[in-house]
C-alpha positions in Angstrom: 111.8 69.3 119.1 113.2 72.8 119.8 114.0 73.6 123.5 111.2 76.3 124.8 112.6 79.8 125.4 112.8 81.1 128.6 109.9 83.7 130.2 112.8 86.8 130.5 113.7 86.1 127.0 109.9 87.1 126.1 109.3 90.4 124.5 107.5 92.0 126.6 104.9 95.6 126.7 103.9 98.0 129.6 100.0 98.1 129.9 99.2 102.3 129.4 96.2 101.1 132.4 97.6 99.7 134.9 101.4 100.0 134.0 102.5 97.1 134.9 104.5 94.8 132.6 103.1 91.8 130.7 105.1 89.5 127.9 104.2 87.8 124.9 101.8 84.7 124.7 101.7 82.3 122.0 98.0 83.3 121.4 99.1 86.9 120.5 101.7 85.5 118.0 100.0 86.7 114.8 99.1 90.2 116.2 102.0 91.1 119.0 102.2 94.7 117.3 98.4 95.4 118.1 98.3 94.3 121.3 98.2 97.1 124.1 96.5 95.9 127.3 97.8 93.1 129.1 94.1 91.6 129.9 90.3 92.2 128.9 90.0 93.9 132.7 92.4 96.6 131.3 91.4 97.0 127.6 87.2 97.2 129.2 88.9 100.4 131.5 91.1 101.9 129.3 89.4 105.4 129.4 89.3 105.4 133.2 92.7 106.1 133.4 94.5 105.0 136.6 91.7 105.8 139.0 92.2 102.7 141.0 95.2 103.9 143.1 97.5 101.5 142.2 100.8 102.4 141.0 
């Protein structure tokens, strides 16, 4: 059995909502290239922009 890979060695995407950084999960290993928000939370607000106040 192969050894797992390590969590930095992850690819991994900025979310355009809340700009923070999120890496790959084996669930999005068929459609990595389509995936843009790092939760549901985000993808449900992605018109409101950054209107939260966080950084």
């Amino acid at each position: 059995m192969p050894k797992a890979r390590a969590k930095s060695d992850l690819p991994t995407k900025l979310c355009p909502v809340c700009q923070r950084p999120f890496s790959w999960r084996k669930k999005w290993a068929d459609c990595w290239d389509e995936v843009k928000y790092c939760s549901d939370r985000c993808r449900r607000h992605r018109n409101q922009g950054n209107s939260s106040g966080q950084a």
